[in-house]
C-alpha positions, 0 to 999 in steps of 0.5 A: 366709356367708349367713344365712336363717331356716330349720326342718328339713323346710322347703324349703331353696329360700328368697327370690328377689333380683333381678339383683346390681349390680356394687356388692354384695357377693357380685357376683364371687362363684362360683354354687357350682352352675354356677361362673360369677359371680353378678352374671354371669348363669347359665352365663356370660351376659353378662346378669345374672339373679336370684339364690336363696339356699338353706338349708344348715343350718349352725348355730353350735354356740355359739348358742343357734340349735342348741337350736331347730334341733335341737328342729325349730323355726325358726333362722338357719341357713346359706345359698349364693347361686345363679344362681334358674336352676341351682336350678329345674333340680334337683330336690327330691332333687338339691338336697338331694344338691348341699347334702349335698355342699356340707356336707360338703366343706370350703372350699366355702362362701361369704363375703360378706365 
C-alpha cells in the first residue's frame, strides 16, 4: 500500500514521478486502471511513462489519522500508483467513480511490498 498526506475535498490526483526503474518496487505491478505494468508504460508500450499516485482514503481505524480525517483535516491516507496518462484521461467524476469502485471491491489494492 501507498500512502499520501490527503484531506476530504481535495483533489485525489496528488504528485507525479518519473518513469519507474526496473529496481523499484511497484515496477511489476498492475496500473489498476489499464492492467498493464507500471514500469511498462501506458497501455502496454514498451516505453516506460510517469507514473501518479492518488488518494483513496483508506485510513487505519486504529491510528489516530481517522480522528483528523474524519474532522476534515489533513492525514495519511491510502494511495494507488497509476500510469500519469490513464489519470488525465478521466475526469474529476470518473475518477472519484474508479476509486469508489476500488474501495469497495476487495483485493483491488496495491502492495509495495
Amino acid at each position: 500500500m501507498f500512502y499520501v498526506r490527503w484531506k476530504m475535498g481535495d483533489t485525489r490526483r496528488c504528485r507525479v514521478f518519473p518513469p519507474l526503474t526496473p529496481e523499484h518496487p511497484a515496477y511489476a505491478m498492475k496500473c489498476l486502471y489499464c492492467h498493464y505494468e507500471l514500469g511498462g508504460g501506458f497501455g502496454g508500450s514498451t516505453k516506460p511513462e510517469a507514473v501518479q499516485l492518488i488518494a483513496v482514503a483508506l485510513v487505519d481505524p486504529d491510528s489516530d489519522a481517522l480522528v483528523k480525517f474524519a474532522a476534515g483535516r489533513v492525514c495519511n491516507v491510502g494511495a494507488v500508483l497509476l500510469h500519469e496518462r490513464c489519470v488525465l484521461q478521466m475526469t474529476d467524476k470518473q475518477l472519484e467513480e474508479f476509486v469508489g469502485e476500488l474501495v469497495h471491491v476487495p483485493g483491488q489494492t496495491q502492495d509495495a511490498t
